[in-house]
C-alpha positions as CSV (number, residue, x, y, z in Angstrom):
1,X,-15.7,0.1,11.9
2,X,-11.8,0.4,12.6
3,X,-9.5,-2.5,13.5
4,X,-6.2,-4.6,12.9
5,X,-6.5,-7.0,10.2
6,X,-4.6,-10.0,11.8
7,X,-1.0,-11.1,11.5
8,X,-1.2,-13.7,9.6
9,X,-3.1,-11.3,6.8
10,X,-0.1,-9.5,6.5
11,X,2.4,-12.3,6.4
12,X,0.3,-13.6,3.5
13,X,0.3,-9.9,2.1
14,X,1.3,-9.2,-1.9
15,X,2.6,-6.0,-3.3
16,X,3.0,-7.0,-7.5
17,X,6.5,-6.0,-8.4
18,X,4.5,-4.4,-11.8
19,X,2.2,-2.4,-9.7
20,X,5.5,-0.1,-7.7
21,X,7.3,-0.2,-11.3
22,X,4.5,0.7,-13.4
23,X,2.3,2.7,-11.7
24,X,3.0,3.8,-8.2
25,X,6.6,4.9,-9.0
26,X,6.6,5.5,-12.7
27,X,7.0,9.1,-13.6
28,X,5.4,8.9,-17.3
29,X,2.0,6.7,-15.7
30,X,-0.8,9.1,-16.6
31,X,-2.3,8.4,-12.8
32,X,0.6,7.2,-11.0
33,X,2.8,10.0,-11.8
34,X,1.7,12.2,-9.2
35,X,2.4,9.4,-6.4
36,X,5.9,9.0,-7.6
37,X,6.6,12.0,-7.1
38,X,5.3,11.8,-3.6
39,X,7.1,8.1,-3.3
40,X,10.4,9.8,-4.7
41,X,10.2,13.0,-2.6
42,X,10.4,10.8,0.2
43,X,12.8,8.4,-1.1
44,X,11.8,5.3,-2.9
45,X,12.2,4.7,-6.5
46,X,12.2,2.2,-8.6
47,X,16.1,0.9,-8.2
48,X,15.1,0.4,-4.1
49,X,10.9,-0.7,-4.9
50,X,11.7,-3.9,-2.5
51,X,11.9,-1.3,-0.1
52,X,9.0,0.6,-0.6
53,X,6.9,-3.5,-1.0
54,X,7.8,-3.8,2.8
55,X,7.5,-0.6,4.1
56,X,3.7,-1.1,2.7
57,X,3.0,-4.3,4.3
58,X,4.7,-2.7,7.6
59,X,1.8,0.0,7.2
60,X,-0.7,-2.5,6.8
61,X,-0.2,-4.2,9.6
62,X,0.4,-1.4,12.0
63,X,-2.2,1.0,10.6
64,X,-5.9,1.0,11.1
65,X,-7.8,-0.5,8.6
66,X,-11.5,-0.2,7.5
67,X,-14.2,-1.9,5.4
68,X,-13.9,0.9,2.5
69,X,-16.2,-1.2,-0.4
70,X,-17.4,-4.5,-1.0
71,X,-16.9,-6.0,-4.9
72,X,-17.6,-9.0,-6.9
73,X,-13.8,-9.4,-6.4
74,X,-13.5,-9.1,-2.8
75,X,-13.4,-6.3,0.0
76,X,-11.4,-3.5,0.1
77,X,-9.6,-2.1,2.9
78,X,-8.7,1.4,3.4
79,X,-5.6,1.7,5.8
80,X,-4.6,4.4,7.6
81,X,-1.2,5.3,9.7
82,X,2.2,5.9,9.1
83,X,4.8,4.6,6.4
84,X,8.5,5.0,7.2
85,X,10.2,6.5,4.8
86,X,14.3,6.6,3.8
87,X,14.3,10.4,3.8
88,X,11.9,11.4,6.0
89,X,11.2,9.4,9.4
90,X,7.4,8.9,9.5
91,X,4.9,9.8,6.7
92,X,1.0,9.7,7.1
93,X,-0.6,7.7,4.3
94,X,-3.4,5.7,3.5
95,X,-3.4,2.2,1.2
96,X,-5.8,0.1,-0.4
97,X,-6.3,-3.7,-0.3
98,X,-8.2,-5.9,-1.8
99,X,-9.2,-9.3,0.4
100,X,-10.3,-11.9,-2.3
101,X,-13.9,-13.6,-1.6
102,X,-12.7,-16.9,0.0
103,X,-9.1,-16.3,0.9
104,X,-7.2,-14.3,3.2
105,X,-4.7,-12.6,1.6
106,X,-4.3,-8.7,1.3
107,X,-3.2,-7.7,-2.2
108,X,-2.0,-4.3,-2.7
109,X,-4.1,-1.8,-4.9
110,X,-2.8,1.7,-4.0
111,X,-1.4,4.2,-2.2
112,X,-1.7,8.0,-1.6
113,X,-0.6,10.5,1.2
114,X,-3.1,11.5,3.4
């Protein structure tokens, strides 16, 4: 089942600072690598990561998520839709959040191209 997760999800949303520098846009992570290079190919690196933090929670909120696996942490959402880029206007890609048991907020786990 497909929907919107609410506004006020995403206004709550958190992207960890560590988790763009370290591993979505490091070039020497031994999994993130290969999504920095997608993330820089379209533009973001690690000097403009604020960038890249919003540009996420944008998707979230104007992609379609779905109920992708439920943990002892929480749920995950899958999202799918579009993430504008700086080089390139409009880029298909799909994130991952994780919705905490008891709380609203959407915390950022990943993201790949689709």
């Amino acid at each position: 089942m497909e929907f919107k997760l609410t506004k006020l999800n995403w206004q709550l949303a958190e992207v960890e600072p560590r988790k763009l520098l370290e591993y979505i846009l490091s070039t020497t992570h031994p999994r993130g690598k290969t999504k920095a290079a997608f993330f820089r190919s379209i533009g973001f690196t690690s000097d403009n990561w604020q960038e890249l933090s919003n540009a996420l929670i944008k998707h979230g909120l104007e992609g379609r998520a779905s109920i992708s696996e439920r943990t002892t942490y929480g749920t995950l959402y899958k999202v799918k839709g579009v993430i504008r880029s700086i080089s390139i206007q409009h880029v298909s890609l799909i994130s991952i959040w994780l919705v905490k048991h008891n709380e609203e907020v959407p915390r950022f786990i990943t993201a790949y191209p689709k």
